[in-house]
Residue frames relative to the residue before (quaternion, step in Angstrom):
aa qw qx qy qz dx dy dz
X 1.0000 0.0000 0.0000 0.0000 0.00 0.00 0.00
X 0.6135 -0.5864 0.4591 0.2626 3.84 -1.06 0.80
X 0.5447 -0.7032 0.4566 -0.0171 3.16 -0.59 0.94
X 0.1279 0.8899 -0.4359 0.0407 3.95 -0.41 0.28
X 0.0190 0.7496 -0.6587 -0.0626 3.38 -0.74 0.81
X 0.3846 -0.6363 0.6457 0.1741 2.74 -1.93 0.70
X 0.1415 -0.7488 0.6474 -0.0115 3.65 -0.94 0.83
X 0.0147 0.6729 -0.7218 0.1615 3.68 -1.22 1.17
X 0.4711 -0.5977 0.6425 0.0896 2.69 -1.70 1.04
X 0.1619 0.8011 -0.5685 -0.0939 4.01 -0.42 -0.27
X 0.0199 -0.6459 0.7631 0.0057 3.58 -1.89 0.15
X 0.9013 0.1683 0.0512 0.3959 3.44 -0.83 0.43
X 0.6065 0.6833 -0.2669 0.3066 3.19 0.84 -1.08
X 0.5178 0.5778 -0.5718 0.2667 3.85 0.41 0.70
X 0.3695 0.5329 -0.7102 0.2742 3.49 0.27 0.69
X 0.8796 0.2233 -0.0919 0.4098 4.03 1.25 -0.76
X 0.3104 0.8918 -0.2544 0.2087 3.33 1.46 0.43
X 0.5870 0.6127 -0.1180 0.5158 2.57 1.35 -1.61
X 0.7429 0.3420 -0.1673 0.5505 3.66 0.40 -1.07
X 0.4360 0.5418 -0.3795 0.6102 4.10 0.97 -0.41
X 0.9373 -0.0719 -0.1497 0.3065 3.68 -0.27 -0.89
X 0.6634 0.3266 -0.5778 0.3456 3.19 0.68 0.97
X 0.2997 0.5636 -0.6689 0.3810 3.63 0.78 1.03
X 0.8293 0.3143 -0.2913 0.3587 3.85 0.42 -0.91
X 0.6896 0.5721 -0.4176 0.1512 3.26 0.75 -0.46
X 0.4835 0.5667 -0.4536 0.4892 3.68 1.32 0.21
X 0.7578 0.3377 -0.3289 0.4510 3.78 0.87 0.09
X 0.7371 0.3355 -0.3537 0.4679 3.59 0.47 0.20
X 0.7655 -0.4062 0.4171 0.2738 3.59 -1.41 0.19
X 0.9012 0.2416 0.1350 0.3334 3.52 0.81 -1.82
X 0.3605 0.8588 -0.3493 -0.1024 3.12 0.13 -0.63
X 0.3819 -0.7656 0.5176 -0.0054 3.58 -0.60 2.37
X 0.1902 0.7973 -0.5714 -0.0403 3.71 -0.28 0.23
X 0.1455 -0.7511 0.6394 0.0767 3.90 -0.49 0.89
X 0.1284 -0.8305 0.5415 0.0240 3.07 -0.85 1.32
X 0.2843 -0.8156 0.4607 0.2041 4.04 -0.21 1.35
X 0.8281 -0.2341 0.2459 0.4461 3.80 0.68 -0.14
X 0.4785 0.7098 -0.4994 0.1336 3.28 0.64 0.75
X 0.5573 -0.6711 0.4836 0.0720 3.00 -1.70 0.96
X 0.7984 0.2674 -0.2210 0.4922 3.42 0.85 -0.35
X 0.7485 -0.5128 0.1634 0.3875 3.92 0.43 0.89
X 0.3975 0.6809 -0.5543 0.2667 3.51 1.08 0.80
X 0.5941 0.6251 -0.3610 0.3549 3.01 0.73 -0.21
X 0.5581 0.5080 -0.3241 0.5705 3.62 1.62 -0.79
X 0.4918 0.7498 -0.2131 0.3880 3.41 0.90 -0.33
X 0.6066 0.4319 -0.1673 0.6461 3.11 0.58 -1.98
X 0.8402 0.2942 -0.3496 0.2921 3.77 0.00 -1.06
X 0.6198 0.4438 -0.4838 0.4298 3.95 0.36 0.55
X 0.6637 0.5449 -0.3326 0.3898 2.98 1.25 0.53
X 0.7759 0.3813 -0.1511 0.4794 3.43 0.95 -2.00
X 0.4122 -0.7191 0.5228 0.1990 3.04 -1.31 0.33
X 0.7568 -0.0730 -0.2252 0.6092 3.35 1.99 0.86
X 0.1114 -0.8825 0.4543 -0.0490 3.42 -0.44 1.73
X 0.3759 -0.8569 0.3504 -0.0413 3.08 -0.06 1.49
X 0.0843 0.7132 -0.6535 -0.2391 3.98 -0.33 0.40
X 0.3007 -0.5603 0.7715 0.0218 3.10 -1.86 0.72
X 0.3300 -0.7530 0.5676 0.0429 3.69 -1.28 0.79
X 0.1003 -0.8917 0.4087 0.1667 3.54 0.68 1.25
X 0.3159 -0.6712 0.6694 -0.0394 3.12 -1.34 1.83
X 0.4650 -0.6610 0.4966 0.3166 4.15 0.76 0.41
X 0.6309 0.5016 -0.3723 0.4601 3.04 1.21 1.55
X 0.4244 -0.7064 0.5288 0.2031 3.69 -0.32 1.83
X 0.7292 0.4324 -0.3434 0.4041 3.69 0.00 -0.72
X 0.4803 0.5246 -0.4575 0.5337 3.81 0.50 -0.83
X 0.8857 0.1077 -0.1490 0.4263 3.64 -0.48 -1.56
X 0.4897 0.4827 -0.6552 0.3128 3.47 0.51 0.94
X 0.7881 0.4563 -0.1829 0.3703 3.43 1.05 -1.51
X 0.2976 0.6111 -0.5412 0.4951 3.77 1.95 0.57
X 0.6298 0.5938 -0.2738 0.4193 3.64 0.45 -1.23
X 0.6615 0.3915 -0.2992 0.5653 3.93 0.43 -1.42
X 0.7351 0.4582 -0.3990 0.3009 3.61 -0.07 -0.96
X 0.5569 0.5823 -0.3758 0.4577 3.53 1.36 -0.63
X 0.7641 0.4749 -0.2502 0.3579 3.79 0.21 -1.56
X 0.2528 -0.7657 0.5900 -0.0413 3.38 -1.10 0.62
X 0.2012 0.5488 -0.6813 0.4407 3.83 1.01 1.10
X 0.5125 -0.5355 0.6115 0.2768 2.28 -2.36 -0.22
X 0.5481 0.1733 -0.2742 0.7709 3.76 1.79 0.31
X 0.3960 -0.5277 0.7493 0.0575 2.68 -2.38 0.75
X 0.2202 0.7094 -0.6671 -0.0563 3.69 -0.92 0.70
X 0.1866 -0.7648 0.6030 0.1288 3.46 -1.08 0.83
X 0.1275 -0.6687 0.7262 0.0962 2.95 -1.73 0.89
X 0.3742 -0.5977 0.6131 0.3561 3.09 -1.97 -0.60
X 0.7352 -0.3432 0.3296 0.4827 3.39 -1.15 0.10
X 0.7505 0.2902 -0.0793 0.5885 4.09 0.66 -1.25
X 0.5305 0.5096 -0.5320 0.4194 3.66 0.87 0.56
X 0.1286 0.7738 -0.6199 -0.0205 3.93 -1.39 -0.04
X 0.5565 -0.5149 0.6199 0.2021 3.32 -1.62 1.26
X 0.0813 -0.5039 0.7683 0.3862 3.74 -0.96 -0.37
X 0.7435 -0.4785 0.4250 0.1938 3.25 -2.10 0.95
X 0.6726 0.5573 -0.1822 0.4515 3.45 1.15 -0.73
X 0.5743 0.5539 -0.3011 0.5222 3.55 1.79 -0.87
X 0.4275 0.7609 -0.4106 0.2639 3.98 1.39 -0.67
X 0.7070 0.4537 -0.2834 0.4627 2.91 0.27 -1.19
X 0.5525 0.4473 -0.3509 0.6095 3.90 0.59 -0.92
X 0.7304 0.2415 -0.4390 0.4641 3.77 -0.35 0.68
X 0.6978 0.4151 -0.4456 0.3771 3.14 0.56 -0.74
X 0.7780 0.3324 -0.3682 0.3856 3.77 1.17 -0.58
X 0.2624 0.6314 -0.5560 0.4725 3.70 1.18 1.39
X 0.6245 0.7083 -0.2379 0.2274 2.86 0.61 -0.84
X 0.7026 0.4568 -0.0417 0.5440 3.08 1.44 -1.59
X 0.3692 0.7691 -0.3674 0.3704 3.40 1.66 0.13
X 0.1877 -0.8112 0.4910 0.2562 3.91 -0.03 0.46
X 0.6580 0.5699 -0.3292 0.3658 3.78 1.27 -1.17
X 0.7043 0.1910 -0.2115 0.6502 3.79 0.80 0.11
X 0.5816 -0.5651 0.5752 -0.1076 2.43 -2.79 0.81
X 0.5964 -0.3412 0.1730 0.7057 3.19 1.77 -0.63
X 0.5006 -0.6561 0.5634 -0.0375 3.00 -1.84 0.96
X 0.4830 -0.6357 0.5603 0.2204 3.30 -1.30 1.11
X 0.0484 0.6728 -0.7329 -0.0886 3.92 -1.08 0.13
X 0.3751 -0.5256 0.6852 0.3371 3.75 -1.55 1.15
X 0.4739 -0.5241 0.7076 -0.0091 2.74 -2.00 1.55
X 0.0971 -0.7344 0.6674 0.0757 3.84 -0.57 1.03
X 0.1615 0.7985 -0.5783 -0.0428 3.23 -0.63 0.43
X 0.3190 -0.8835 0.3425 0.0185 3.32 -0.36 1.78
X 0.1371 0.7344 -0.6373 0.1888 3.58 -0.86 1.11
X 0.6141 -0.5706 0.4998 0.2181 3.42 -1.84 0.12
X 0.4512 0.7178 -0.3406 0.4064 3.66 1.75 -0.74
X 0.1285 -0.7848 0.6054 0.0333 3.48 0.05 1.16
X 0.5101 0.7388 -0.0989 0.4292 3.45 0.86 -0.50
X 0.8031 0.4541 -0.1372 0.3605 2.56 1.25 -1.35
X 0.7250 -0.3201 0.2460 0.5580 4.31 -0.60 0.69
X 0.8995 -0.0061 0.1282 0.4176 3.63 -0.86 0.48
X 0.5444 0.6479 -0.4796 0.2320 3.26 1.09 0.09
X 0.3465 -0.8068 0.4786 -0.0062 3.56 -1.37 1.19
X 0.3185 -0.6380 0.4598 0.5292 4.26 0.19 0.31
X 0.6662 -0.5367 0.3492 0.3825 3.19 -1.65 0.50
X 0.0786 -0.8551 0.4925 0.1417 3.86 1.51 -0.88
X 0.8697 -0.1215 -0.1010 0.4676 4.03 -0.14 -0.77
X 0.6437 0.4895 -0.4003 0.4312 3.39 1.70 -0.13
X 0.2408 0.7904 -0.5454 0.1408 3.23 1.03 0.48
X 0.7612 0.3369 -0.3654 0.4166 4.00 0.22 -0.59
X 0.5039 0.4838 -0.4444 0.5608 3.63 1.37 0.90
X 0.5993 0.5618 -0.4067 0.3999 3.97 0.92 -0.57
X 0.2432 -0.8557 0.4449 0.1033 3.49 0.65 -0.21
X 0.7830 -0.2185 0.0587 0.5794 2.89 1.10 1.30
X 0.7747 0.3698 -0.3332 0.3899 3.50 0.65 -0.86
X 0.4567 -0.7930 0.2871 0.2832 3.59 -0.94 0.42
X 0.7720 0.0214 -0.1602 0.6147 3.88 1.21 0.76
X 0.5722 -0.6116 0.5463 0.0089 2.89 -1.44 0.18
X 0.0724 0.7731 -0.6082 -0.1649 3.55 -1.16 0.41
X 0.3647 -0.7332 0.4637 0.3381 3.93 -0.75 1.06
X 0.0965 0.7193 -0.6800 -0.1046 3.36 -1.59 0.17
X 0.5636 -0.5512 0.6045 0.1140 3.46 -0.66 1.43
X 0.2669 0.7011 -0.6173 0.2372 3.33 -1.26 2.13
X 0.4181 -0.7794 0.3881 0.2592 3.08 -0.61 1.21
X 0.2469 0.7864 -0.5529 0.1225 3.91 0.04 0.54
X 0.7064 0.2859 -0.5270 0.3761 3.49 -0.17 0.66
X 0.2412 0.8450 -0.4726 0.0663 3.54 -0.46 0.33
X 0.7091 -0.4709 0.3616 0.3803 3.82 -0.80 0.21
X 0.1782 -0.6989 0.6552 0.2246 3.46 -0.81 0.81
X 0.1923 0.7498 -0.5906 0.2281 2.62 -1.57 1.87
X 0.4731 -0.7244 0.3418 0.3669 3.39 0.08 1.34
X 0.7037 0.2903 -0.4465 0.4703 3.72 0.59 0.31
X 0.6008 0.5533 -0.4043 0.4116 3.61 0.53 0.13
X 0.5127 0.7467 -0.3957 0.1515 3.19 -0.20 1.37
X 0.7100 -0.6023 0.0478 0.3617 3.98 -0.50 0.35
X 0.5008 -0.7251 0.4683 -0.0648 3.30 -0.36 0.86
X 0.8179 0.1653 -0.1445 0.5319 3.66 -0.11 1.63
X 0.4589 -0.6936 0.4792 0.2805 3.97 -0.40 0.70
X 0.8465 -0.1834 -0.0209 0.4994 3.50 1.30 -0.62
X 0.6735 -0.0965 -0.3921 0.6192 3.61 -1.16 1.54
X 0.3396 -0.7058 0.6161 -0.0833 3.05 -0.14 2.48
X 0.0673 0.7418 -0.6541 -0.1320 3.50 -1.13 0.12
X 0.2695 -0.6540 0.6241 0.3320 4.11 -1.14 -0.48
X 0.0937 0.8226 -0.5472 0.1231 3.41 1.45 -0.05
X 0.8011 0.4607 -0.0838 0.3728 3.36 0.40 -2.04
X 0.7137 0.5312 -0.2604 0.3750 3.60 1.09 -0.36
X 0.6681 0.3166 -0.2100 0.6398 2.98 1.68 -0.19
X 0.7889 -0.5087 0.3047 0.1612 3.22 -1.59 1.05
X 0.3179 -0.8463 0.2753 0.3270 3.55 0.14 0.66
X 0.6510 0.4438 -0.2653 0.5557 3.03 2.08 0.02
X 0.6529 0.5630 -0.2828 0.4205 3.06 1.30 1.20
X 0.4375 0.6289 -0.3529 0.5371 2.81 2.32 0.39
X 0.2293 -0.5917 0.7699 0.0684 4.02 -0.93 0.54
X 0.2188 -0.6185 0.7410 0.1430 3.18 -2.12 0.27
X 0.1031 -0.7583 0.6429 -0.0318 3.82 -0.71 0.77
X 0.1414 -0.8562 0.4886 0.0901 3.27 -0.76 1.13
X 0.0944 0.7479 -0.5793 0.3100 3.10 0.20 1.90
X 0.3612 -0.7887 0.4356 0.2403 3.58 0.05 1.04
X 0.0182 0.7661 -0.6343 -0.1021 3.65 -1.04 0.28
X 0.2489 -0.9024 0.3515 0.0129 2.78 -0.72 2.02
X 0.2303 -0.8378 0.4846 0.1015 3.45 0.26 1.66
X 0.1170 0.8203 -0.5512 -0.0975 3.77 -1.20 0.54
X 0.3241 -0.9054 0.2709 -0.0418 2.56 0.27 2.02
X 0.5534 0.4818 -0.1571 0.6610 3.45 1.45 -1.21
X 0.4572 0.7110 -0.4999 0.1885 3.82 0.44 -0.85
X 0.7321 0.2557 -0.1679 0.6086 4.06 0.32 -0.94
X 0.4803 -0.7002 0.5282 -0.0016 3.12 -1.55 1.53
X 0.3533 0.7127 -0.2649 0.5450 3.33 1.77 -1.10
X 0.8886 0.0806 -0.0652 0.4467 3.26 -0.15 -1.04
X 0.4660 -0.6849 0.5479 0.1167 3.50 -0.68 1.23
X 0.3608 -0.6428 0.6424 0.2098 3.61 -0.53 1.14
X 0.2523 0.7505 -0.3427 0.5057 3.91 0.54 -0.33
X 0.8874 0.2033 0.0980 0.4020 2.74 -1.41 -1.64
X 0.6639 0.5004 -0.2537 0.4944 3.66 0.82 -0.76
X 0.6793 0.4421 -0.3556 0.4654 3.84 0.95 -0.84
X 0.6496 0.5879 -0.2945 0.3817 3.48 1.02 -1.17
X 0.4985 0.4514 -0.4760 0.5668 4.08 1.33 -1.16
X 0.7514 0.3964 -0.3836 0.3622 4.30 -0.19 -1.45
X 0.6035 0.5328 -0.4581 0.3770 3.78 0.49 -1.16
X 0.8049 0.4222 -0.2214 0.3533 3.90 1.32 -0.87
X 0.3358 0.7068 -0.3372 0.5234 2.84 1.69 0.75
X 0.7238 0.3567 -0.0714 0.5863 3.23 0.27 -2.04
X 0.5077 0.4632 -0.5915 0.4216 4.32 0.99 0.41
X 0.7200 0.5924 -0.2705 0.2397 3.36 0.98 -1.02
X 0.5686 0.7399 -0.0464 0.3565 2.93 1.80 -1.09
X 0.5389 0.5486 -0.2219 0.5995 2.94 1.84 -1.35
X 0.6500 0.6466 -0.2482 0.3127 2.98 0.30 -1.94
X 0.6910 0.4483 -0.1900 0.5343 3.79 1.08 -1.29
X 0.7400 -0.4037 0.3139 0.4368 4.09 0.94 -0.65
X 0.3780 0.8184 -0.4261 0.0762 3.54 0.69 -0.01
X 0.5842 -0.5075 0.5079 0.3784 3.62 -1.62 0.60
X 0.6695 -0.5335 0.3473 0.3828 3.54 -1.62 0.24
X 0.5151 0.6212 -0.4554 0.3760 3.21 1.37 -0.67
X 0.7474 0.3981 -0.2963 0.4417 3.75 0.78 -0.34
X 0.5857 0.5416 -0.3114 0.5164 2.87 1.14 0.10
X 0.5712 0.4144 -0.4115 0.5768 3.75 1.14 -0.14
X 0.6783 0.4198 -0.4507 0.4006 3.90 0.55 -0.83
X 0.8760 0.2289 -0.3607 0.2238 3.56 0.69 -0.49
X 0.0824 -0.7364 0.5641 -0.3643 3.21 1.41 1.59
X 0.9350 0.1633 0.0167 0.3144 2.38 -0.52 -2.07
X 0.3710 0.5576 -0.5618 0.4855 3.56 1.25 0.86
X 0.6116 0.4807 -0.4082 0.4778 3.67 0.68 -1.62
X 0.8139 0.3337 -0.2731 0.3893 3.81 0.37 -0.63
X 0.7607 0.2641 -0.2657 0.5300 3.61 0.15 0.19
X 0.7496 0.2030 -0.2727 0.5679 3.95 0.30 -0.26
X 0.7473 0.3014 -0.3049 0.5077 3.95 0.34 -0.13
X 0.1267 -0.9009 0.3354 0.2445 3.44 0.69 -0.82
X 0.0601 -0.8024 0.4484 -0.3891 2.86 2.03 1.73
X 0.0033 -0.8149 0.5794 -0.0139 3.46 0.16 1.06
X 0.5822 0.5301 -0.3751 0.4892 4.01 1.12 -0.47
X 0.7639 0.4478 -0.2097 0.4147 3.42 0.67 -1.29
X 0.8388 0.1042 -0.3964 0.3583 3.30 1.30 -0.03
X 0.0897 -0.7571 0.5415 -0.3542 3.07 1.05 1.50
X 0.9557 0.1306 0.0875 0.2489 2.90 0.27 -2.10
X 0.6259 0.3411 -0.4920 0.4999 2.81 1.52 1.15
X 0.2585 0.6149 -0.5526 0.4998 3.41 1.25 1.07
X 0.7030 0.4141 -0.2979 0.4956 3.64 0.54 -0.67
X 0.7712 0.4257 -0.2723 0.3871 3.54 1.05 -0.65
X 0.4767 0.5023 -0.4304 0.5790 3.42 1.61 -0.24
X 0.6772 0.4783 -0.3854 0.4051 4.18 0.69 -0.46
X 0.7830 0.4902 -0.2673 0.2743 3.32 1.10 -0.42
X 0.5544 0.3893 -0.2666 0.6855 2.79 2.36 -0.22
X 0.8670 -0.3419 0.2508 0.2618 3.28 0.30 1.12
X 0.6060 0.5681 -0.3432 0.4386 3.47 0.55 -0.35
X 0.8425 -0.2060 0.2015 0.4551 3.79 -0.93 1.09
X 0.1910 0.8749 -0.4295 -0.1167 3.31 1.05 0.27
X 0.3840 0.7489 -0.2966 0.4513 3.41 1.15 -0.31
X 0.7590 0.3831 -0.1547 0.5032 3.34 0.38 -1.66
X 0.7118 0.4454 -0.3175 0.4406 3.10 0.90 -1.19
X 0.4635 0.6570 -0.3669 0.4678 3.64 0.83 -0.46
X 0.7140 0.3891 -0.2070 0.5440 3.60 0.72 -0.71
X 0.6306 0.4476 -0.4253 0.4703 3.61 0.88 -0.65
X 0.8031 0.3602 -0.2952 0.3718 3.57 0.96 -0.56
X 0.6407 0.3693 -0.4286 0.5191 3.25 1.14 0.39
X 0.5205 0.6023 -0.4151 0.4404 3.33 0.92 1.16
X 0.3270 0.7804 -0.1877 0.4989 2.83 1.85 -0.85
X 0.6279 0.6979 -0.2062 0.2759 2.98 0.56 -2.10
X 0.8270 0.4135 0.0110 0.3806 2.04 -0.22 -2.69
X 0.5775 0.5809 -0.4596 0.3432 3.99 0.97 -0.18
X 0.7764 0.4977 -0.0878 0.3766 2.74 0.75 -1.90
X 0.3143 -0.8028 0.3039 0.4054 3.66 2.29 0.61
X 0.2542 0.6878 -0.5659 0.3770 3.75 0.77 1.28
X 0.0597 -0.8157 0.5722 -0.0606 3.72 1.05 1.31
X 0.6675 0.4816 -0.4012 0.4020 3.82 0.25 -0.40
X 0.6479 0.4544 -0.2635 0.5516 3.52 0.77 -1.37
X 0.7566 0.3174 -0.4121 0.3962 3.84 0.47 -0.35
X 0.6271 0.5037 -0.4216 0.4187 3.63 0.78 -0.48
X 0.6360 0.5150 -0.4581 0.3470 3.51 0.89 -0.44
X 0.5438 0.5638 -0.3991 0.4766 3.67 1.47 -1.17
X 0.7345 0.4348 -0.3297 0.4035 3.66 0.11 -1.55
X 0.6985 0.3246 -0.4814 0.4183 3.77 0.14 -0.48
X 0.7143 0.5039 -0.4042 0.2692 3.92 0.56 -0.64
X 0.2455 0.7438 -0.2569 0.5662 3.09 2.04 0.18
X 0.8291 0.4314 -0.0819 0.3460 3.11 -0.09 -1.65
X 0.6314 0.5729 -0.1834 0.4894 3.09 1.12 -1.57
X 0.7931 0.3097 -0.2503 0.4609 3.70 0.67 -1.12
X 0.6437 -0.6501 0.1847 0.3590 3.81 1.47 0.88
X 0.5649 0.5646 -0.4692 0.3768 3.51 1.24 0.67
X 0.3079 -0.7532 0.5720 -0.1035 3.19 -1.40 1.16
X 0.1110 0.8007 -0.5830 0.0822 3.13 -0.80 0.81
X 0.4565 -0.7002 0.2488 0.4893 4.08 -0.18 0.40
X 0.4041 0.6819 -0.4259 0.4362 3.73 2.01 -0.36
X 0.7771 0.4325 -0.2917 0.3520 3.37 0.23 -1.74
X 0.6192 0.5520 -0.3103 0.4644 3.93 1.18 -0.80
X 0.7722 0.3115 -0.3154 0.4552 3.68 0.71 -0.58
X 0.6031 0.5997 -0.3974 0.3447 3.65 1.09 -0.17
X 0.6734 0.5106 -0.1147 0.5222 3.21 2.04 -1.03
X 0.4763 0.5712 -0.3617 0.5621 2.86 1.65 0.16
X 0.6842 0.4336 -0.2766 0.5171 3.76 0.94 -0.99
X 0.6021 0.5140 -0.3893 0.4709 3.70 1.01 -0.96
X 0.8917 0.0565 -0.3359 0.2980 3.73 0.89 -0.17
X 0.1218 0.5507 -0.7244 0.3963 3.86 1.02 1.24
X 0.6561 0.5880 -0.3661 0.2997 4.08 0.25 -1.17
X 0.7171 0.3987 -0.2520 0.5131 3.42 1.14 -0.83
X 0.6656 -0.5151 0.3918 0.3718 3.22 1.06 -0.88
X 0.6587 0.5985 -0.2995 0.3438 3.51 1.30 -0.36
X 0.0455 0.8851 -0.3812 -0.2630 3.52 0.62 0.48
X 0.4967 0.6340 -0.4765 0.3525 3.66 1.33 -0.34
X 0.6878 0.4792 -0.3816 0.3894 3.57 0.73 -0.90
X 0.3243 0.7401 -0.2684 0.5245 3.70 1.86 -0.89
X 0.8506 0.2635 -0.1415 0.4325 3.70 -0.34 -1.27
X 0.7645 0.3060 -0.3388 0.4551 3.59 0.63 -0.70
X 0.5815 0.5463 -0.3901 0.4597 4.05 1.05 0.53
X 0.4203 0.6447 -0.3822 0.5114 3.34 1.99 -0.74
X 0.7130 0.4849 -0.1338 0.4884 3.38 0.36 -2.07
X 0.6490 0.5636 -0.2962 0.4165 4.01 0.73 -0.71
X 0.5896 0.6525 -0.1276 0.4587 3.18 1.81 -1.69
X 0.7397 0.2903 -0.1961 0.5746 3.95 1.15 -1.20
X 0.5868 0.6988 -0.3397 0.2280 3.55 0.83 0.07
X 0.6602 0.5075 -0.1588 0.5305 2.36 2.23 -0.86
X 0.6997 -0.3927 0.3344 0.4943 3.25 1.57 -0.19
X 0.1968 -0.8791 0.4190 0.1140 3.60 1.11 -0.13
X 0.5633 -0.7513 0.2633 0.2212 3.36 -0.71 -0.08
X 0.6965 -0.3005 -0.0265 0.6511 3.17 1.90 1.20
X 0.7996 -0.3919 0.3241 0.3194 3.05 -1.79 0.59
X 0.5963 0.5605 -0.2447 0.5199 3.90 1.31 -0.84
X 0.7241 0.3181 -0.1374 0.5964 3.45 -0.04 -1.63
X 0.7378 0.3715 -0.3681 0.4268 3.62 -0.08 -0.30
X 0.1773 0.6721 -0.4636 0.5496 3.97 1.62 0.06
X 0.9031 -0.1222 0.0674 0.4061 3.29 -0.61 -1.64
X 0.4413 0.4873 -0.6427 0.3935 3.23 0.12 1.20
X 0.4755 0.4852 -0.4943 0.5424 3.89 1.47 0.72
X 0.7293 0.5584 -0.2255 0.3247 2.89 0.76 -0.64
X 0.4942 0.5610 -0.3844 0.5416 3.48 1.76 -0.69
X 0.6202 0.6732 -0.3636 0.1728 3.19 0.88 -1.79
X 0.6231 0.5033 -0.2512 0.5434 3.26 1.20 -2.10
X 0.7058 0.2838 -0.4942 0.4208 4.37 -0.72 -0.76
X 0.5445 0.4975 -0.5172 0.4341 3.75 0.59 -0.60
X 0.7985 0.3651 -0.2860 0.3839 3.56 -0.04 -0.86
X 0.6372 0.4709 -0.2508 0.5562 3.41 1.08 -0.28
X 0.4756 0.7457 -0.3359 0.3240 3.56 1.30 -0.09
C-alpha cells in the first residue's frame, strides 16, 4: 500500500500545533516539519511529534521552505498542511484510496476557510460542515492542489501562495472532495490586518518581478479585502482577466471593486456584460439589483432580488433583508 507523508512548514504557530499534529499523526506514514524561526516553542512541539524537523532560514520565500520539507520525506504521496489547516479523521481513508488512483499525480481538496463575513466573495453557511466550522457560521471554498506524488520534479512554484500546480501535468491533476478545514481568522494574536498588508507586500514584489494572472487575482483580492485599495484591485482583477485567469470570476471581482470604491457606472457596465453572457452568481444579482433601485427601476430590482435567493443568497443575515427589500418593492 502507498505510503504518505505529511510535510508543514511552521513559525510561531503554538497557539495550534499541538492539536494540528497530533490529530494527524495517527493517519499518515511521516511526518516532515520545517521550522523557519520560531520564537515561541513550536518548534519543541513539532519535535514530540515529527519524525523529521527541519530548520530552514527564512529568505521571504514559501517555495524554498516548502520544497526543503519535500526533499526530506520519503512516502510515496506528499500532503501538506498548515499549522490551522485539518482533514477530519474520517476524510483519511478517502486519500489514502486516491492514492491508489493511477490516472493522476495529485489532487485538488476545497479549502474551507471559515469566517462570519457573509458579505464576503463566495461565502456559503457552514450547513453539513458545521461540527468542523468551529463556531463560525460559513465558509468560502478555494480549490488547492496538496496531495500529490513525491517526485523530485514536482515542486512549488512562486515566493508566495506557492503552488506545484505548474509541475504537474494538467492532465494529471484530479479533484477529490475531501474538505480541508482552514481556520484562518481562528488566532486573535494575530490581526488578519496586519498579516494581509506583510503578504499584499510580498505579492507587490512579485508582480513587480513578472507574475501570471493567477497572482494577479490573489492580489486583487488582497488590494480588496486586507488593504482596501479598491482602484488597485479593480485593476488587477482586469489584469488577471486579461491574462486568462477565471476571467469571469475575475470580472466580478472587478466590478465589485467598482461598486466599492462607489464607481456605479464602471460596475454596472462590468456586471451587466457578465450577466448578458449568462453568468450568475447570488453577489452579482443583489449588487445589480441595488445598482438598479439607484436608478429607479424597481421591476428590474425585484426580479434580481428574487434571482439573488434562488441562487442561494448570501446567508441567513443578508438574505433577512433582501425579503425584506423584496416585500416594500412589491408594495411600492
Amino acid at each position: 500500500m502507498a505510503t504518505l507523508s505529511l510535510c508543514m512548514i511552521v513559525r510561531d504557530e503554538a497557539w495550534i500545533l499541538e492539536e494540528c499534529l497530533a490529530a494527524a499523526r495517527p493517519q499518515v506514514d511521516e511526518l516532515v516539519v520545517v521550522d523557519t524561526g520560531s520564537i515561541d516553542g513550536s518548534r519543541e512541539i513539532a519535535a514530540a511529534h515529527a519524525d523529521r524537523l527541519l530548520d530552514f532560514s527564512w529568505c521571504d520565500d514559501f517555495s524554498a521552505a516548502r520544497n526543503h520539507g519535500l526533499a526530506a520525506a520519503s512516502g510515496d504521496w506528499i500532503l501538506v498542511l498548515d499549522a490551522d489547516e485539518r482533514i477530519a479523521e474520517a476524510d483519511y481513508p478517502r486519500l489514502r484510496a486516491a492514492m491508489a488512483e493511477t490516472a493522476f499525480d495529485g489532487f485538488y481538496l476545497p479549502q474551507h476557510n471559515y469566517g462570519d463575513d457573509q458579505a464576503a466573495w463566495g461565502w456559503r453557511p457552514t450547513g453539513e460542515h458545521a461540527p468542523y466550522a468551529r463556531g463560525y457560521t460559513g465558509y468560502t471554498v478555494n480549490p488547492i492542489l496538496r496531495l500529490f506524488r513525491r517526485r523530485d520534479e514536482i515542486r512549488y512554484q512562486g515566493r508566495i501562495h506557492e503552488i506545484v500546480d505548474g509541475t504537474i501535468p494538467e492532465n494529471r491533476r484530479g479533484e477529490l472532495a475531501v474538505p480541508l478545514h482552514h481556520y484562518c481568522n481562528a488566532n486573535a494574536e494575530r490581526p488578519r490586518k496586519a498579516r494581509g498588508e506583510r503578504y499584499q507586500a510580498m505579492l507587490e514584489r512579485e508582480l513587480a518581478a513578472g507574475a501570471d494572472g493567477r497572482l494577479y487575482g490573489i492580489a486583487a483580492a488582497g488590494a480588496m479585502h486586507a488593504t482596501g485599495n479598491y482602484r488597485q484591485a479593480r485593476d488587477y482583477f482586469l489584469r488577471a482577466a486579461e491574462l486568462g485567469y477565471d476571467p469571469q470570476r475575475s470580472l466580478e471581482g472587478a466590478a465589485e471593486a467598482s461598486y466599492r470604491d462607489g464607481d456605479f457606472g464602471a460596475a454596472s457596465d462590468l456586471y451587466q456584460r457578465l450577466y448578458r453572457d449568462g453568468y450568475r452568481t447570488p453577489s452579482l444579482c443583489l449588487n445589480l439589483a441595488n445598482l438598479a433601485v439607484r436608478r429607479g427601476d424597481r421591476v428590474t430590482a425585484l426580479a434580481l432580488l428574487r434571482e439573488c435567493l434562488a441562487l442561494g443568497g448570501l446567508g441567513p443575515a443578508i438574505n433577512a433583508v433582501i425579503e425584506r427589500n423584496i416585500m416594500h418593492l412589491e408594495g411600492a
